[in-house]
Backbone as a printed PyTorch tensor [residue, N CA C, xyz], in Angstrom:
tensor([[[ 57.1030, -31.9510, -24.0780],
         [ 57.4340, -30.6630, -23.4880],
         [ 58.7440, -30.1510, -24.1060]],

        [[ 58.5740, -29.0600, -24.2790],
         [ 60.0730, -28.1640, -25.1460],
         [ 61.1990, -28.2910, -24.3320]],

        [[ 62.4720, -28.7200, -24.8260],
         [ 63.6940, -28.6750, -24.0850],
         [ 64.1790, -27.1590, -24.0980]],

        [[ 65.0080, -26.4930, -22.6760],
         [ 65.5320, -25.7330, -23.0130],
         [ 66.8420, -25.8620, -23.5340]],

        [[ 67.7260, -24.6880, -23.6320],
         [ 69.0700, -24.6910, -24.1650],
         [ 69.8460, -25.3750, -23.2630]],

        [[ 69.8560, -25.6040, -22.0440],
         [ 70.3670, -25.9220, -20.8040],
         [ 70.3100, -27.4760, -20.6910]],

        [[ 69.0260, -28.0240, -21.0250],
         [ 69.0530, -28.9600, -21.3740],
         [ 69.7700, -29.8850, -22.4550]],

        [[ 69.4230, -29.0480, -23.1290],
         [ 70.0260, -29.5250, -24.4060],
         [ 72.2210, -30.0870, -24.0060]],

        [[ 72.6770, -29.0930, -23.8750],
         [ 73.9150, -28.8280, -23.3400],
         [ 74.4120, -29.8090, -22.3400]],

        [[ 73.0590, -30.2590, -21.2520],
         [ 73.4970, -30.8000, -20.3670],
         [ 73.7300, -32.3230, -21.3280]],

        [[ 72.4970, -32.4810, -21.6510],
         [ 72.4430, -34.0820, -22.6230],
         [ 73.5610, -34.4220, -23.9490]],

        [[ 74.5110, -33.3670, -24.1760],
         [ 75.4370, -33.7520, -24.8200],
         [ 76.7610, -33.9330, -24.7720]],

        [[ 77.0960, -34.9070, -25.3910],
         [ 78.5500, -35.1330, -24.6720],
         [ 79.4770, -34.2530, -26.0300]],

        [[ 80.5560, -33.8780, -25.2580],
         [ 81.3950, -33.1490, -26.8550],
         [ 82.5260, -33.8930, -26.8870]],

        [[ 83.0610, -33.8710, -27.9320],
         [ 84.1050, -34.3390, -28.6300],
         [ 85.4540, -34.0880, -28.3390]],

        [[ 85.6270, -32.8480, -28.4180],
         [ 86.6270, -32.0640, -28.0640],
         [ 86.5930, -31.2030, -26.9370]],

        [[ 85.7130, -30.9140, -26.2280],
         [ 85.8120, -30.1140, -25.0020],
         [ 85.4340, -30.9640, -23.6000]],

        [[ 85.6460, -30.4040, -22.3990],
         [ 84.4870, -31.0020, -21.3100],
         [ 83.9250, -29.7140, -20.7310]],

        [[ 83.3900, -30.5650, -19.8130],
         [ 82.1900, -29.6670, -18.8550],
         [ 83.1100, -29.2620, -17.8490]],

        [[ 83.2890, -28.0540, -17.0670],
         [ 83.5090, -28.5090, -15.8960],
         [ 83.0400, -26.5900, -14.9470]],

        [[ 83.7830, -26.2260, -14.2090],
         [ 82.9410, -25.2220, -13.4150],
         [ 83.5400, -24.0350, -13.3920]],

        [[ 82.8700, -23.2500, -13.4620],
         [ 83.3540, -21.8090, -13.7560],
         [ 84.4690, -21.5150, -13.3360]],

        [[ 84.6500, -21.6020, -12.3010],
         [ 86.0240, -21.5290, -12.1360],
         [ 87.2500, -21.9940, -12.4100]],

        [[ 87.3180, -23.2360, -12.8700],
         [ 88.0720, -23.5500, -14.1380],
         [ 88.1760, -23.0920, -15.4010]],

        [[ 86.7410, -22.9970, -15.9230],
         [ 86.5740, -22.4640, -17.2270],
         [ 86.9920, -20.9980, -17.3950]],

        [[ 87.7180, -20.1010, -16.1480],
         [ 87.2800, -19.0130, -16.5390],
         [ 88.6950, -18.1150, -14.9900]],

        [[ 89.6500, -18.9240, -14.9840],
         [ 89.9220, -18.9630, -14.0240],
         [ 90.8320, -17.0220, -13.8670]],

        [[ 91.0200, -16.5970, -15.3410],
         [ 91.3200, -15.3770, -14.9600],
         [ 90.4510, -14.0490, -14.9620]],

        [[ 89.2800, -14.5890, -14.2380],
         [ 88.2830, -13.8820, -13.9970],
         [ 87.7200, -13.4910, -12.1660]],

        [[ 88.4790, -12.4870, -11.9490],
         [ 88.3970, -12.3720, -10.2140],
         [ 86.6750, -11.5970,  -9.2700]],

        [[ 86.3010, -11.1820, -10.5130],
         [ 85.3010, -10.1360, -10.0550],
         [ 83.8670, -10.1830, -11.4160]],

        [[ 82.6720, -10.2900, -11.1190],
         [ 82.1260, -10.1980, -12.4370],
         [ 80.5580,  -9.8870, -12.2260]],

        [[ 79.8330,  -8.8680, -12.6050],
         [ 78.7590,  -8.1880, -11.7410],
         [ 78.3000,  -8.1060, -13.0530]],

        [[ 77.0080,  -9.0820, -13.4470],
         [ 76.5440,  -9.3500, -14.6970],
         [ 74.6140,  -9.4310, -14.5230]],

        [[ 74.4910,  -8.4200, -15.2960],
         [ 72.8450,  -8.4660, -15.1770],
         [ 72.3070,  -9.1880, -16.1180]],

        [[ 71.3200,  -9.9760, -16.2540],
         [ 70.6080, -10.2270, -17.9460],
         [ 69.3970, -10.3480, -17.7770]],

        [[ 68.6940,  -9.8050, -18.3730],
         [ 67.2760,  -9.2270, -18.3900],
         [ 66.8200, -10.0150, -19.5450]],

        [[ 65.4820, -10.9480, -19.7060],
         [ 65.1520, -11.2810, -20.3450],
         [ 63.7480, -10.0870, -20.5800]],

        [[ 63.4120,  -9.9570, -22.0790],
         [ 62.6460,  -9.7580, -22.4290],
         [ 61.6030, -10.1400, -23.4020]],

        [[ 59.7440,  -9.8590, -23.5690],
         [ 59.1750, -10.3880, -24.0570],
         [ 59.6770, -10.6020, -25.6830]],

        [[ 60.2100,  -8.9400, -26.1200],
         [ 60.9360,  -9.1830, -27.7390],
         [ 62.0360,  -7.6760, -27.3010]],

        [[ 62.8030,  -7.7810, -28.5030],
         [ 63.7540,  -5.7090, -27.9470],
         [ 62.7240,  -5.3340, -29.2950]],

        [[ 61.2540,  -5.6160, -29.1210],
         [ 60.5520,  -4.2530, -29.4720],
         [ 59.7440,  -3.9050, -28.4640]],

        [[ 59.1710,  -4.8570, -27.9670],
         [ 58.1560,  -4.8690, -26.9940],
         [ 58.3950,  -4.3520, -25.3480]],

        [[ 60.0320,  -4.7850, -25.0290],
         [ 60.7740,  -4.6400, -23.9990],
         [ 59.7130,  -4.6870, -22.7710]],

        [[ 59.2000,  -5.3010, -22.7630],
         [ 58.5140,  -6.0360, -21.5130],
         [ 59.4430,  -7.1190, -21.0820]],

        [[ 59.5120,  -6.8630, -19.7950],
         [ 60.6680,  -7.9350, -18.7840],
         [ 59.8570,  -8.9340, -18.5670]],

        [[ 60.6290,  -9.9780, -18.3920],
         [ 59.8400, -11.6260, -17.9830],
         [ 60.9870, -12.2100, -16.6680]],

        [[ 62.4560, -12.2930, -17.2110],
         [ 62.7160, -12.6380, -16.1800],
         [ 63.8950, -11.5370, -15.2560]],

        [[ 64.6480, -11.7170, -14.5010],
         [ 65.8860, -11.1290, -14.1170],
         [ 66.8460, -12.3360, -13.8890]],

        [[ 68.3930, -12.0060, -14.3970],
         [ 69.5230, -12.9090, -13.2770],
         [ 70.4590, -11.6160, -13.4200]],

        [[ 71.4430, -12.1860, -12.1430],
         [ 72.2870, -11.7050, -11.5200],
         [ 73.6320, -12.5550, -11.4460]],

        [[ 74.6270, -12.4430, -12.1530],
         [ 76.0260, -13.4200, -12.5410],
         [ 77.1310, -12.5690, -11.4080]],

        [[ 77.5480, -13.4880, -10.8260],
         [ 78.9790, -13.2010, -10.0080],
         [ 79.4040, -14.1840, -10.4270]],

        [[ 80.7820, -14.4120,  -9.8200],
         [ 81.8610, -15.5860,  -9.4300],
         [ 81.1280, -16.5760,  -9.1320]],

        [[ 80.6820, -15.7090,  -7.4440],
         [ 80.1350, -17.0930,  -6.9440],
         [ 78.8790, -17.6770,  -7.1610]],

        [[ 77.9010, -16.8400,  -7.8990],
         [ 76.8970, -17.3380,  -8.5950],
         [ 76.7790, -16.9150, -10.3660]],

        [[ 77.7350, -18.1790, -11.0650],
         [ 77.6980, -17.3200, -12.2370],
         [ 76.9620, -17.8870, -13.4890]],

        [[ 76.0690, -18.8140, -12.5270],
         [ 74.6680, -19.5500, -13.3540],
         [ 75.5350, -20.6020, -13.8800]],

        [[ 75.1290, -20.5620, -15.4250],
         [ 75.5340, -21.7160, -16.3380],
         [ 76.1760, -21.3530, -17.2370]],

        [[ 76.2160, -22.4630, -18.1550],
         [ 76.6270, -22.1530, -19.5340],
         [ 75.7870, -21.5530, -20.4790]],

        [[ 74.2430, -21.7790, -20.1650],
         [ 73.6540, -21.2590, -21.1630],
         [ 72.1410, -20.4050, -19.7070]],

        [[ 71.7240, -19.4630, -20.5640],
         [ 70.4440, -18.9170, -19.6370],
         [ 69.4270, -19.1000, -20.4550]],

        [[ 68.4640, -20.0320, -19.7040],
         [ 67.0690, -20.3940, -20.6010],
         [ 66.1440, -19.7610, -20.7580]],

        [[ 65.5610, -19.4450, -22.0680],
         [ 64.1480, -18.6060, -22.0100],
         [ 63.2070, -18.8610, -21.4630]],

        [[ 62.5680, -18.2950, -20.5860],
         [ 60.9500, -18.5300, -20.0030],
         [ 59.6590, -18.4290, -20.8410]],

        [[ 60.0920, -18.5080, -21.8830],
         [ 59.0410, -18.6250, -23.3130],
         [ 58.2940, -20.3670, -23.0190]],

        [[ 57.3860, -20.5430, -22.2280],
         [ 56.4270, -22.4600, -22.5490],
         [ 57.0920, -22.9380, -23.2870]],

        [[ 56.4000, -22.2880, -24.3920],
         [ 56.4170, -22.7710, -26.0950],
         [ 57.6010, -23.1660, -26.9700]],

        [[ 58.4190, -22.0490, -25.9020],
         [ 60.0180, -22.2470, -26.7280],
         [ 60.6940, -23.4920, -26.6930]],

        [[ 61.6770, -24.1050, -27.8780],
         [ 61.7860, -25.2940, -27.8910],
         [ 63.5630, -25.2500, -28.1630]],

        [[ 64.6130, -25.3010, -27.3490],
         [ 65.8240, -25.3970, -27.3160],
         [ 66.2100, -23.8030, -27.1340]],

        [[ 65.2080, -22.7860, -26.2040],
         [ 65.3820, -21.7410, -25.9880],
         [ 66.5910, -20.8710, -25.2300]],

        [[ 66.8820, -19.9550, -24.9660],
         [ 67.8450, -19.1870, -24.6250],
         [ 69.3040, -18.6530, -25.2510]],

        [[ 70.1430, -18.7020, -24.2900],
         [ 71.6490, -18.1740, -25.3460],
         [ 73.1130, -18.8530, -24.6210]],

        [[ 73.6170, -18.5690, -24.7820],
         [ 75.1910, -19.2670, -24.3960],
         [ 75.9300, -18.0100, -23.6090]],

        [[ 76.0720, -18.0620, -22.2350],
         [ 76.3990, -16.9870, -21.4730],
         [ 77.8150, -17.2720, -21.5490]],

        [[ 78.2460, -18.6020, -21.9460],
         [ 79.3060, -18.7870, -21.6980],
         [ 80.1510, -18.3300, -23.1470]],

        [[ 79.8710, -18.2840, -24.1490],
         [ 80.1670, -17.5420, -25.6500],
         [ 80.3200, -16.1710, -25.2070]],

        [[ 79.8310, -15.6350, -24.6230],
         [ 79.8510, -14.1890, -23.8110],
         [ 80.5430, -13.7830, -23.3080]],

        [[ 80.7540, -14.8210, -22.2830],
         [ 82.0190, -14.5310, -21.0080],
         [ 83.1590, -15.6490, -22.0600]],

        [[ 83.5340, -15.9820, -23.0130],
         [ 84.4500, -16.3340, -23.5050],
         [ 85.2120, -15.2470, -24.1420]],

        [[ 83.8280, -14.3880, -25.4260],
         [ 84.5440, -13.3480, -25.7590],
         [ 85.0510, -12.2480, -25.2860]],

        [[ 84.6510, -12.1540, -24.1810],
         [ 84.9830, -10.7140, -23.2400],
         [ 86.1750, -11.0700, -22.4620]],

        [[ 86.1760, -12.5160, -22.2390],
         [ 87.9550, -13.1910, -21.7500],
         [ 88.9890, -12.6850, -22.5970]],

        [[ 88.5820, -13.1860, -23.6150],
         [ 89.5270, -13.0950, -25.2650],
         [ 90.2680, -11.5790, -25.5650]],

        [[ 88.8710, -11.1670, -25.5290],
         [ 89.4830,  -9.4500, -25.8020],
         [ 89.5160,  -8.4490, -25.0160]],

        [[ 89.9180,  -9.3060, -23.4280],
         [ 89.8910,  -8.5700, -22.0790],
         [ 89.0240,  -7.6290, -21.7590]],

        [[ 87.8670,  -7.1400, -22.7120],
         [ 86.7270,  -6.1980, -22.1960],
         [ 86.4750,  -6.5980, -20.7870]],

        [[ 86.1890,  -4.9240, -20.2440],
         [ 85.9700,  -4.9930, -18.7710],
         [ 84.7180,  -4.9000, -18.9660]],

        [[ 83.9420,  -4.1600, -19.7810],
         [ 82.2750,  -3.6120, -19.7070],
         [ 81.8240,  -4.9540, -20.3600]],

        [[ 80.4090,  -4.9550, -20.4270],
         [ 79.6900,  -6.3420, -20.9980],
         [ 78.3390,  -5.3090, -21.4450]],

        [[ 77.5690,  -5.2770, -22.4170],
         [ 76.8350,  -4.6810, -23.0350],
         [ 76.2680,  -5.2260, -24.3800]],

        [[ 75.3220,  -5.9310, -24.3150],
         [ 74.7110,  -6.8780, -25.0570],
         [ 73.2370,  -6.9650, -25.5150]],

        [[ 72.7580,  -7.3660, -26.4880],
         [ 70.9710,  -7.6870, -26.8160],
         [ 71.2600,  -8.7890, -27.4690]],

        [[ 70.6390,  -9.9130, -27.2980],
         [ 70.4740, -11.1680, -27.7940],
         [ 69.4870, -11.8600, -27.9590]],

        [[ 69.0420, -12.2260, -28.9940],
         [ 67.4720, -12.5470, -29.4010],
         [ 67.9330, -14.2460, -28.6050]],

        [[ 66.6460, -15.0600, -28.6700],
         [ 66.8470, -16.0900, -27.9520],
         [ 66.5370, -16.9690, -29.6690]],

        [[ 67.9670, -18.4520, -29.2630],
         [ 68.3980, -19.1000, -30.3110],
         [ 67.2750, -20.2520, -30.6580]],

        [[ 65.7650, -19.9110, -29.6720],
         [ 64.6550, -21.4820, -29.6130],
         [ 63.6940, -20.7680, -30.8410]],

        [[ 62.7910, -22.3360, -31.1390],
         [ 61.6450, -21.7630, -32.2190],
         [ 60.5870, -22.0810, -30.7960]],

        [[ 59.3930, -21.5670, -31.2400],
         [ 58.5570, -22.1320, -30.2640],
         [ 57.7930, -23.4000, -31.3280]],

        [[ 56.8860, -24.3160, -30.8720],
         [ 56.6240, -25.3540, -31.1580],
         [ 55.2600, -24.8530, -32.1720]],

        [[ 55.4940, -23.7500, -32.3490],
         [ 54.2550, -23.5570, -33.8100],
         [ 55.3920, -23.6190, -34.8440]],

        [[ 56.2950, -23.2930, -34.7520],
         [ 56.9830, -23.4870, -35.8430],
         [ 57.9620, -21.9090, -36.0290]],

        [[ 57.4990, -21.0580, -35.1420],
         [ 58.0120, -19.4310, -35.6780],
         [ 58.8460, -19.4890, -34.5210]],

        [[ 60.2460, -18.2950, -34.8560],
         [ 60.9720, -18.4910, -34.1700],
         [ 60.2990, -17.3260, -32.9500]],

        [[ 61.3970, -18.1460, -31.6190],
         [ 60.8120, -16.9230, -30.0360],
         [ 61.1360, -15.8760, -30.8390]],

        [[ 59.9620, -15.0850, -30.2290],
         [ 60.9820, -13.6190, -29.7690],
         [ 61.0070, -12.8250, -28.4690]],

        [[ 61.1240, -13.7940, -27.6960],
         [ 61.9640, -13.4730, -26.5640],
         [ 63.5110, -13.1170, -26.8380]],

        [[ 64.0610, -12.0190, -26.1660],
         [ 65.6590, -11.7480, -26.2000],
         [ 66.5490, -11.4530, -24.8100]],

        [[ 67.2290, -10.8380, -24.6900],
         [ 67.8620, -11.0530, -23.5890],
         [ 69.0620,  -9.5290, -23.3550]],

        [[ 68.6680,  -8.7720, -22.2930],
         [ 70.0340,  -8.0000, -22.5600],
         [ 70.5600,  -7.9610, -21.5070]],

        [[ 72.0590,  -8.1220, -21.8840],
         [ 73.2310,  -8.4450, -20.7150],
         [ 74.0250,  -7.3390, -20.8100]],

        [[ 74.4720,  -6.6120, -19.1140],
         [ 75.0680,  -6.0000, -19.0370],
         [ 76.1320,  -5.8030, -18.0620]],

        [[ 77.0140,  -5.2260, -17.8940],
         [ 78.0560,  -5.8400, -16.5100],
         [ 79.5270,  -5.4480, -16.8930]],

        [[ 80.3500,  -5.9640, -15.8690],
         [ 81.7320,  -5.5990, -15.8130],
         [ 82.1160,  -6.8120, -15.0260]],

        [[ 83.7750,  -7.1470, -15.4570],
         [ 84.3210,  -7.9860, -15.2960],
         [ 86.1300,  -7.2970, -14.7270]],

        [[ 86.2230,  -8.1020, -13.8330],
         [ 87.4100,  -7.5220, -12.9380],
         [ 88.5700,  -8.7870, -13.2680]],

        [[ 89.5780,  -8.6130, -13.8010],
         [ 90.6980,  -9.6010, -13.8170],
         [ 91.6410,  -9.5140, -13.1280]],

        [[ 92.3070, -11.2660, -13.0570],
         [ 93.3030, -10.9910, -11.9390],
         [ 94.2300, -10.1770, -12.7420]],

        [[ 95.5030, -10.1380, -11.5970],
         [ 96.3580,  -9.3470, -12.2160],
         [ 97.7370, -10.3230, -13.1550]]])
């Protein structure tokens, strides 16, 4: 059975970083109203899944594709909410193809678009 990205992430240990919870990882972040819409491809734009990112629910590190077939599917939400830390963007406005192949060998094309705003402390 295909691993997702989530998986993948969970089963590795890193070198230089750790794991630990959003709110650590992310601690000058007070407010954060984040949509991501998975879709079948951004040609096709047929929806498959919905999430909804706050504080207090701000998922994971990575959001997995609902593609079967897909094999180390989805994207890194947390690369996302890193760069929008970095360069204090308040808006979030995104399309992201998903990083899995499916198990024929061709890559998904499932993608993903994220959109939202982020409130910092002061």
């Amino acid at each position: 059975m295909p691993k997702k990205a989530s998986d993948i992430f969970n089963e590795t240990n890193y070198v230089f970083g750790s794991k630990g919870d959003f709110k650590d990882a992310f601690p000058e972040i007070q407010e954060m109203s984040i949509n991501v819409t998975e879709l079948e491809s951004l040609i096709w734009m047929k929806e498959q899944a919905a999430h909804y990112l706050t504080v207090d629910y701000p998922g994971g590190e990575y959001i997995d594709c609902t593609n079967p077939s897909c094999d180390g599917g989805g994207f890194s939400m947390g690369n996302i909410l890193r760069g929008a830390v970095n360069g204090k963007e308040e808006e979030i406005e995104k399309s992201i193809t998903c990083q899995g192949a499916e198990t024929s060998g061709r890559r998904c094309m499932h993608a993903f678009k994220v959109n939202g705003s982020i409130k910092y402390r002061a």
